[in-house]
C-alpha positions in Angstrom: 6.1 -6.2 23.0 3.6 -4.2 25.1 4.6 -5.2 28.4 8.0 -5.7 27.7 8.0 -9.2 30.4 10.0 -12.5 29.1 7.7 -15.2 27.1 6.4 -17.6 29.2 3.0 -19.3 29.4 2.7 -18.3 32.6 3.3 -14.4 31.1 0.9 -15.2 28.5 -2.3 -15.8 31.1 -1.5 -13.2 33.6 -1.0 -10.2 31.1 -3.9 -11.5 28.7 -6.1 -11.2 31.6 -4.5 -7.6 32.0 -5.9 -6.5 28.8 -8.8 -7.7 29.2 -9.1 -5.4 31.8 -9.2 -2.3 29.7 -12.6 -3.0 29.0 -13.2 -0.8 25.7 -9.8 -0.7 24.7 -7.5 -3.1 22.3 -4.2 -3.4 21.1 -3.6 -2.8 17.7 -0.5 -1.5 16.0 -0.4 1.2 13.4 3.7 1.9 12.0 5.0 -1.4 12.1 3.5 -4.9 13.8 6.5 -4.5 16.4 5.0 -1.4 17.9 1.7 -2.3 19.5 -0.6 0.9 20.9 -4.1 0.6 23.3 -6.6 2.6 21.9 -10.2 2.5 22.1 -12.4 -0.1 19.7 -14.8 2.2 18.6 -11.9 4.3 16.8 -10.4 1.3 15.9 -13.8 0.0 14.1 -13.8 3.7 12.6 -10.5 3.7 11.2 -9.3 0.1 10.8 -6.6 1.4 8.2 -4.7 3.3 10.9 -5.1 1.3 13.5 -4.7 -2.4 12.4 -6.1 -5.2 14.9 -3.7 -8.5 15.7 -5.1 -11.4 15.3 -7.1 -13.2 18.2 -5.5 -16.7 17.6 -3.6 -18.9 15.5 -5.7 -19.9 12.5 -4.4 -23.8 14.0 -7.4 -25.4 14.2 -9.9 -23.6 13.0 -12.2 -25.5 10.1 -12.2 -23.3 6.9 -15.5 -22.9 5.0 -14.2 -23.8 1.4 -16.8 -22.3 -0.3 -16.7 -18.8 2.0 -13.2 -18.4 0.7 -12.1 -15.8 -0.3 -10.1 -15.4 -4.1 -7.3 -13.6 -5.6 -9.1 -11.5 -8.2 -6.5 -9.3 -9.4 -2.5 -9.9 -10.4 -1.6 -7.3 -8.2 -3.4 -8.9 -5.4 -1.8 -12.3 -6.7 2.1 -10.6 -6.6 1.9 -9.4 -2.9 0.2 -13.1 -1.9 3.3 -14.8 -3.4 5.7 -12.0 -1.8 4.2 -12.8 1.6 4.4 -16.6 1.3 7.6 -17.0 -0.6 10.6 -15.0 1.1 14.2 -15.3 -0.4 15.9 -14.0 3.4 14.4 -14.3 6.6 11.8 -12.4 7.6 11.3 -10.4 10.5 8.1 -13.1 11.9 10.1 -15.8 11.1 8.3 -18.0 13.4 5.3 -18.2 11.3 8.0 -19.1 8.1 9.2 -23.1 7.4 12.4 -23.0 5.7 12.1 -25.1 2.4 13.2 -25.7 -1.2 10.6 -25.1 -4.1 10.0 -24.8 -7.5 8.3 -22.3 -10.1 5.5 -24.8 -10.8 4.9 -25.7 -7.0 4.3 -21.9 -6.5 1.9 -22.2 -9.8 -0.3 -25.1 -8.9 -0.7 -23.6 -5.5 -1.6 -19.9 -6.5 -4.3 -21.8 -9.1 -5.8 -23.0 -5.4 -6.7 -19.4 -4.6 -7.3 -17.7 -7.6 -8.7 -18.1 -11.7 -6.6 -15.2 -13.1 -3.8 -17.9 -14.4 -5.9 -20.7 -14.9 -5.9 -20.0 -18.6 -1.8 -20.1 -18.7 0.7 -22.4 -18.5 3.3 -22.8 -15.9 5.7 -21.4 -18.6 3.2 -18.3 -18.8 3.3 -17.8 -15.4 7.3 -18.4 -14.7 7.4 -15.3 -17.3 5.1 -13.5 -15.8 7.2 -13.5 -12.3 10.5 -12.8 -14.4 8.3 -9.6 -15.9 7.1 -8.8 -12.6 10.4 -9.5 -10.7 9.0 -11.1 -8.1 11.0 -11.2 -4.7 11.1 -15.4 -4.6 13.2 -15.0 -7.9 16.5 -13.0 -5.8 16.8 -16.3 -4.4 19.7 -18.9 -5.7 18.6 -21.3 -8.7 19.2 -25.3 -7.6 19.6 -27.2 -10.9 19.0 -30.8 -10.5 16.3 -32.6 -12.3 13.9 -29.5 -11.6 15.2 -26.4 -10.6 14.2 -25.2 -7.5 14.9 -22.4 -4.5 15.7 -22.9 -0.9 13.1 -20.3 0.4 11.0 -19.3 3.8 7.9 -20.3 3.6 4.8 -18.7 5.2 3.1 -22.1 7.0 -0.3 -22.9 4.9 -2.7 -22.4 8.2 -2.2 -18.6 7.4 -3.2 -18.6 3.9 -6.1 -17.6 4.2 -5.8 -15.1 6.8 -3.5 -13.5 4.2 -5.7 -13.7 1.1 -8.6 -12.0 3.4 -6.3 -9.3 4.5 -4.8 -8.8 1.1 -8.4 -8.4 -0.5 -9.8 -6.0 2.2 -7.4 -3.6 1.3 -9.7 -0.9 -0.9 -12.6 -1.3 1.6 -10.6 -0.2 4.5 -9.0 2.2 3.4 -12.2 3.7 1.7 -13.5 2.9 5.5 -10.8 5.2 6.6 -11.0 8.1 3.8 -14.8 8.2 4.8 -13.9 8.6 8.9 -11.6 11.4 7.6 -14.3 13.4 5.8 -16.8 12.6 9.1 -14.3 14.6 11.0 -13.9 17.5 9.0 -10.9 16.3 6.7 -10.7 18.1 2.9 -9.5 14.8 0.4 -7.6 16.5 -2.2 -6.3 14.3 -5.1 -2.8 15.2 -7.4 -2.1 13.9 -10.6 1.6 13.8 -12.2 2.8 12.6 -15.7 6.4 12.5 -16.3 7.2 14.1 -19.7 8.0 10.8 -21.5 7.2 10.4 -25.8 3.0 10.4 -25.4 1.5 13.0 -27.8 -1.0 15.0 -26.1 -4.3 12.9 -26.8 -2.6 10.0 -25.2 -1.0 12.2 -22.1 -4.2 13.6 -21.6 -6.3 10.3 -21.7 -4.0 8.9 -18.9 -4.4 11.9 -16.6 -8.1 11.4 -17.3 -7.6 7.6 -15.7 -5.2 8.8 -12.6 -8.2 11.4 -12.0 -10.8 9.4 -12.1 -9.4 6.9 -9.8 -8.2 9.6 -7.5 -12.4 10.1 -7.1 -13.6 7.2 -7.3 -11.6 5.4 -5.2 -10.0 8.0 -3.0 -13.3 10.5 -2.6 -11.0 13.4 -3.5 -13.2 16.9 -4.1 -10.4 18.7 -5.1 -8.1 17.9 -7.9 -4.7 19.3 -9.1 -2.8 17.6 -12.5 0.9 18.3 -13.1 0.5 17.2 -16.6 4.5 17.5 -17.6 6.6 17.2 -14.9 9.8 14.7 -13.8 8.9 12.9 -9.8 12.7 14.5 -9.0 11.7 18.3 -9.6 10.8 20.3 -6.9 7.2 21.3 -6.6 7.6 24.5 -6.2 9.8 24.6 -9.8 6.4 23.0 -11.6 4.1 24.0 -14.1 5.3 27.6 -14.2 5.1 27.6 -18.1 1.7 28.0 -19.5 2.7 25.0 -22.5 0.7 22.5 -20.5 -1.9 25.0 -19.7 -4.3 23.9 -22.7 -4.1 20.0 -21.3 -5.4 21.4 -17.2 -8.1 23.4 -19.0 -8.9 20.1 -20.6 -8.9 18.0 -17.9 -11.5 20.0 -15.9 -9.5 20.2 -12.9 -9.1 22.3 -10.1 -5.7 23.4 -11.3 -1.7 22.7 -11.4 0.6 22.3 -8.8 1.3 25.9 -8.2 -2.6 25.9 -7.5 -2.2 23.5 -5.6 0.5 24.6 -3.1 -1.8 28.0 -3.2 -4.8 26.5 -2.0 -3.2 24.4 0.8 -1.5 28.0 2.1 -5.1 29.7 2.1 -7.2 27.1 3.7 -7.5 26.3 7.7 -9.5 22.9 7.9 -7.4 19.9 7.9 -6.3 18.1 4.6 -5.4 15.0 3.2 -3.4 15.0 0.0 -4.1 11.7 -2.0 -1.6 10.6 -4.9 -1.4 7.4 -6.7 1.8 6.3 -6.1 4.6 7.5 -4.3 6.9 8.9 -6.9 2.8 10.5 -7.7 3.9 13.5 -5.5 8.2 13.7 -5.1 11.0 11.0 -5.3 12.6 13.7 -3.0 11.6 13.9 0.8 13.1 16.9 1.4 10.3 18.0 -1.0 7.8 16.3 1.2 9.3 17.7 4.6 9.0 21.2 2.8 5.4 20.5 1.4 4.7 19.8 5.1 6.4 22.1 7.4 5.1 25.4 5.2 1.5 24.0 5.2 0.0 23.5 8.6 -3.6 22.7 7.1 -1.7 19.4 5.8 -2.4 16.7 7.8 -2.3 13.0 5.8 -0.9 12.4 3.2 -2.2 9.1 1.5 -0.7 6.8 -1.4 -2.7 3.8 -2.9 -0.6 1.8 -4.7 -3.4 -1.0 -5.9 -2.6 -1.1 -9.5 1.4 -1.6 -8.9 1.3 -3.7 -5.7 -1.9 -3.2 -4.0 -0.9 -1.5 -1.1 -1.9 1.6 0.7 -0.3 4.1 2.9 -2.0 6.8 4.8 1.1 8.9 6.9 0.4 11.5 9.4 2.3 14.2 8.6 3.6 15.1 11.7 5.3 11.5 12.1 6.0 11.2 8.6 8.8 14.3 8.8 10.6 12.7 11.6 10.5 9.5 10.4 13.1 8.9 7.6 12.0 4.9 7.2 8.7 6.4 5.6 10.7 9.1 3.8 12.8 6.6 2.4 9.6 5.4 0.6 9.1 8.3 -1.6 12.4 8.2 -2.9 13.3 4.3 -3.5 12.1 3.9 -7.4 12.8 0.7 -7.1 9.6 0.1 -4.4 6.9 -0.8 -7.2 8.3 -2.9 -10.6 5.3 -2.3 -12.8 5.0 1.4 -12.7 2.5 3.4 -14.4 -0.5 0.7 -15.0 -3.4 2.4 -15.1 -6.5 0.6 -14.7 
């Protein structure tokens, strides 16, 4: 992928010893796993969300400390495990995939190897809970025979726990990479937005409360801005320009709305980093974001955690971000996340 040679062993040792000849330098990838960059270790070790390492060697062979192991805590973290392992079409690394037919209560009893958070249920509880959840193994075709099962690819087991270790490092390193931000001068400025669904005002206002606080806690944002009645498909510029939701900002103890916000990011010249939770958070309309962008220079990341809905994060340079309409694409597919809105 770097070197763009044919695969052969014979490739393998003479441009392995290549790389090692960079001395301070490694390849990581950053976009997509496909895309591999060289860039020096000690900004890779200061910004490991960014720039993501590939592993040194197949897990094969390695013996696995049982009681080191690390566990599922969370469902969210429990969801993307089985979407990794469980695949209804071929995925792109498909030589790490087994093809093979399974059933609901296979995937059960194995999940209960890695974490407690089902433990309590029944295989019934949990086949529900993947119907609620719409998990991706479920778009494959039933097979009804004695037990029904689903022809499926298969992440082979020696990865497991590379996966689970990946899966729950998540908040750390991308706190790791939020704190390298602010090192070099970054502002972290958090936005809050609550579509104007049937909440009365107590209820509206307690779940901005939760968005905000998470936005701090876990994001380090100095700066907040709420939209506390707005739809993710209006334009930002079109928002909170009635003083009816005034009362709940005031409230709130925020640094203002969005039309605060957009006035703050055209006054200030240090870099930025806009945090939302969520995509549809900010705009289900990238024209919005390209907008948002191109009229603020100061803007500079944009970041998404997702860790409540899929526990995921995303941290975009801007500049890419524009020209890129596969990460655009993200801010207006609704159907990304299945259990929007959980606050925790």
């Amino acid at each position: 992928m770097f070197f763009y040679v044919d695969y052969t062993e014979e490739n393998v040792e003479i441009y392995k010893k290549k790389i090692e000849e960079f001395e301070d330098t490694e390849l990581c990838w950053n976009i997509t796993e496909g895309d591999p960059i060289l860039v020096m270790k000690n900004r890779i070790r200061g910004d490991p969300l960014t720039y993501q390492k590939y592993p040194d060697e197949s897990p094969e062979g390695k013996k696995v400390d049982k009681r080191e192991r690390v566990e599922l805590v969370t469902f969210a973290q429990v969801k993307q495990f089985i979407n990794e392992v469980y695949c209804p079409s071929q995925p792109k690394n498909d030589e790490i995939y087994l093809k093979g037919t399974i059933s609901t209560r296979e995937i059960y009893n194995l999940v209960n190897t890695y974490t407690t958070v089902f433990r309590e249920r029944t295989s019934q509880s949990f086949a529900a809970w993947c119907r609620s959840n719409k998990l991706n193994f479920l778009l494959a075709k039933e097979k009804k025979s004695q037990n029904v099962t689903r022809e499926l690819y298969i992440l082979e087991d020696i990865y497991y726990d590379d996966l689970i270790n990946s899966i729950c490092t998540y908040l750390p390193k991308y706190q790791e990479s939020l704190k390298n931000l602010k090192k070099n001068g970054y502002e972290i400025i958090g936005y809050a937005r609550k579509s104007p669904t049937g909440e009365d005002i107590t209820c509206r206002t307690r779940l901005l409360k939760s968005m905000i606080s998470n936005l701090k806690e876990r994001s380090f944002a100095t700066k907040i801005f709420v939209s506390p009645c707005s739809w993710a498909s209006t334009p930002l510029e079109s928002r909170d320009l009635q003083p009816n939701s005034q009362a709940i900002v005031d409230d709130l103890g925020v640094d203002g709305n969005t039309q605060d916000l957009l006035t703050y990011l055209k006054s200030v010249s240090h870099d930025v980093c806009l945090v939302a939770i969520d995509f549809a958070g900010i705009t289900t309309r990238s024209e919005d974001i390209i907008k948002l962008v191109e009229t603020n220079p100061s803007l500079k990341k944009i970041a998404i955690e997702t860790f409540t809905q899929c526990n995921e994060v995303f941290i975009f340079n801007t500049e890419k971000l524009v020209g890129d309409n596969d990460l655009l694409q993200k801010f207006e597919d609704r159907n990304l996340f299945h259990s929007k809105i959980k606050i925790n």
